[in-house]
VOBAGU-553699 format. One record per residue (C-alpha): residue in one letter; z, y, x. Coordinates in steps of 0.25 Angstrom, whole numbers, padded with zeros to 4 digits, always signed. Each point is the difference from the previous one (the first is absolute). Example, Ala and Ser with C-alpha at 12.3 -4.5 7.8 and 13.67 -1.06 7.14 Angstrom:
BEGIN
A+0031-0018+0049S-0002+0014+0006
This chain:
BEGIN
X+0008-0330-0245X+0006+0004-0012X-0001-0009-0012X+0000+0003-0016X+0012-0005-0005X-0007-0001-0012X-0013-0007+0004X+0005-0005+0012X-0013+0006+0007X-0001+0011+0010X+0000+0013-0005X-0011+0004-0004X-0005+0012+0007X+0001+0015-0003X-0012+0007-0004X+0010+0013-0003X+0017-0001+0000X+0006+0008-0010X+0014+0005+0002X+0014+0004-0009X+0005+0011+0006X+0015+0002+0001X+0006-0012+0007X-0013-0006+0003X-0009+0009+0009X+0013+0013-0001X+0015-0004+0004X+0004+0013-0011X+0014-0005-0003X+0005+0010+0006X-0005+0012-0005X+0000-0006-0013X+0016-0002+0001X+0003+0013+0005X-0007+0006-0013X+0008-0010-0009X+0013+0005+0008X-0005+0014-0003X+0001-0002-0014X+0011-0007+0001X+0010+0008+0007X-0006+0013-0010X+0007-0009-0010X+0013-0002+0006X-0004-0015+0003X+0003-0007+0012X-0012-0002+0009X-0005-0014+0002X-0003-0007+0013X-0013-0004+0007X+0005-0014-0001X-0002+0003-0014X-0011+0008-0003X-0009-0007+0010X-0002-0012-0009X-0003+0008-0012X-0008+0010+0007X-0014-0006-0007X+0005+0002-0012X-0004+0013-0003X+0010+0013-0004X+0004-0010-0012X+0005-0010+0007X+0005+0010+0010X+0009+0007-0010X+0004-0013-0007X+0008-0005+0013X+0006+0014+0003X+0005+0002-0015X+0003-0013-0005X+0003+0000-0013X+0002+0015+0000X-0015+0001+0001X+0001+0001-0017X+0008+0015+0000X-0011+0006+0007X-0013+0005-0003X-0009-0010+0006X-0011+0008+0002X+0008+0012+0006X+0006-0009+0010X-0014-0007+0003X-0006+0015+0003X+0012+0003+0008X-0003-0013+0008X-0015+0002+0002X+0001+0016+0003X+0009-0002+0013X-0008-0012+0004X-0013+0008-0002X+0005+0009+0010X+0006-0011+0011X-0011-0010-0002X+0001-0003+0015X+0012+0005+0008X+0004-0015+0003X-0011-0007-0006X-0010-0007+0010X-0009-0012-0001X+0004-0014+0002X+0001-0008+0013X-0015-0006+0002X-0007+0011-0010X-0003+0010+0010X-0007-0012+0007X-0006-0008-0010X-0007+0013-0007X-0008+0003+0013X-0004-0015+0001X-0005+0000-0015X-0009+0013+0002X-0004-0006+0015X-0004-0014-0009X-0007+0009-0012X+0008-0005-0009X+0003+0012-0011X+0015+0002-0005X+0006+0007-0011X+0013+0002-0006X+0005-0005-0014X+0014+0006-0004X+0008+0003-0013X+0005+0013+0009X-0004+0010-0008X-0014+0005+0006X+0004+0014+0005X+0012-0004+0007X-0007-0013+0006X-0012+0011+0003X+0009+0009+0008X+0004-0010+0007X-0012-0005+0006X-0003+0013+0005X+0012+0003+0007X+0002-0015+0006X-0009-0004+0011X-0009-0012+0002X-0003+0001-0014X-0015+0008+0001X-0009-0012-0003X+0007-0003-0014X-0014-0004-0007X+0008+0001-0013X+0012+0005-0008X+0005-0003-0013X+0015+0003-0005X+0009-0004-0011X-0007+0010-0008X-0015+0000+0003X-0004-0009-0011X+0006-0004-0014X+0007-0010+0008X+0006-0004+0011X+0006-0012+0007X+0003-0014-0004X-0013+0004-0007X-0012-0005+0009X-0009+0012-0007X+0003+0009+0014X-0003-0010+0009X-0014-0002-0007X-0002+0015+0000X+0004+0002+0015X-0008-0012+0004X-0013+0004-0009X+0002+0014+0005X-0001-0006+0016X-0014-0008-0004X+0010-0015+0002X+0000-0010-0010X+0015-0004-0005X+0000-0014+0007X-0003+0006+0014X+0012+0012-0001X+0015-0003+0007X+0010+0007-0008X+0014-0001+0009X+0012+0006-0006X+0015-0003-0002X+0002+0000-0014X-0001-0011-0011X-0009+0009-0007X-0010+0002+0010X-0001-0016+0003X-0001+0000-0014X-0011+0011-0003X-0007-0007+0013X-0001-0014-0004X-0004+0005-0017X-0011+0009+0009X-0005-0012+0008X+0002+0004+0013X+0008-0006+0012X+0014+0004-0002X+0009+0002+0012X+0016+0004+0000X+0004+0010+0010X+0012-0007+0004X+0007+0010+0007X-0001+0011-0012X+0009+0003-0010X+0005-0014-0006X+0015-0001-0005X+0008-0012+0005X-0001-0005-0017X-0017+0003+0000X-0007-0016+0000X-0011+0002+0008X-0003-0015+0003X-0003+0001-0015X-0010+0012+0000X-0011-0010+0001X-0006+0009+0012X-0010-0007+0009X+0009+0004+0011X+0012+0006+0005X+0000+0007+0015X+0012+0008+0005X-0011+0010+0008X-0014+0004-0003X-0005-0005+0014X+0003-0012-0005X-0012-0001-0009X-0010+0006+0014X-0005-0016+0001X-0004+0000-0016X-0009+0010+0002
């Protein structure tokens, strides 16, 4: 049984789960790296390891370009390098990418249960789009928001309320699991069950015992009894 660490109750059961995308429900690192290498090496930059990219590799092409450049991020044209980044990712969305341990699994056992499911990312909504089409398992995604479907995006809770509303669940009755402080964050403002995908994209100097998630589980079929 799995227990809130918050209320110290079970958990209360899913009506619909929402999902983060990259590192959550997607292991993308290395595709996204390879597009940061790209730039880099264009530049005359070394390229960086997966040891090192993989942590970051939620952050978006920001946080991408901020551990491949350093502080040498400030002679470029920010922009340019972010277009660079996103155009040759666009193009290699899934050569390594594949869905996480336990997904290809427990997406089956939500649709079986008829329990809806959506996706809420800050992934740009065209690139997180493409993906979805191209990957498999993902055909019952009830929902889709990216980072730039509404005015905002995530730690806000405002996406979570709209994707939740949009799938006919009250807040309350929603999962949101992701591996980022702001998605725990958007969750718990949103007022729905928040759950870190342990075995994501958290670096060794992320807190996540200090999220305040409801729960932490290192693979999805972890949370088949909560259901």
């Amino acid at each position: 049984m799995l227990i809130s660490v918050k209320t110290g109750q079970p958990l209360r059961p899913a009506k619909a789960v929402l999902f983060d995308l990259d590192g959550t429900l997607v292991d993308t690192a290395d595709d996204l790296g390879a597009a940061l290498n790209h730039v880099l090496v264009k530049y005359g930059f070394a390229p960086v390891t997966a040891e090192r990219y993989r942590p970051v590799a939620s952050h978006g092409a920001k946080g991408l370009l901020e551990l491949g450049f350093g502080h040498s991020l400030r002679e470029f044209p920010f922009t340019t390098l972010r277009n660079e980044l996103l155009d040759y990712y666009q193009q290699h969305l899934t050569v390594h990418s594949k869905l996480f341990g336990g997904a290809d699994q427990f997406l089956p056992l939500l649709s079986e249960s008829q329990i809806p499911w959506g996706i809420v990312t800050n992934k740009p909504y065209k690139l997180a789009a493409a993906m979805l089409r191209q990957m498999r398992g993902m055909e019952q995604c009830q929902i889709l928001l990216g980072g730039d479907s509404l005015h905002q995006r995530k730690p806000s809770p405002v996406p979570l309320w709209v994707a939740a509303h949009k799938m006919g669940v009250a807040a309350a009755d929603c999962w949101y699991i992701g591996d980022a402080e702001r998605d725990i964050e958007a969750a718990n403002r949103a007022g729905m069950t928040s759950i870190i995908a342990d075995y994501g994209f958290i670096a060794t100097t992320d807190t996540p015992e200090l999220w305040g998630a409801d729960c932490r589980v290192d693979h999805l079929l972890a949370l088949k009894p909560a259901l």
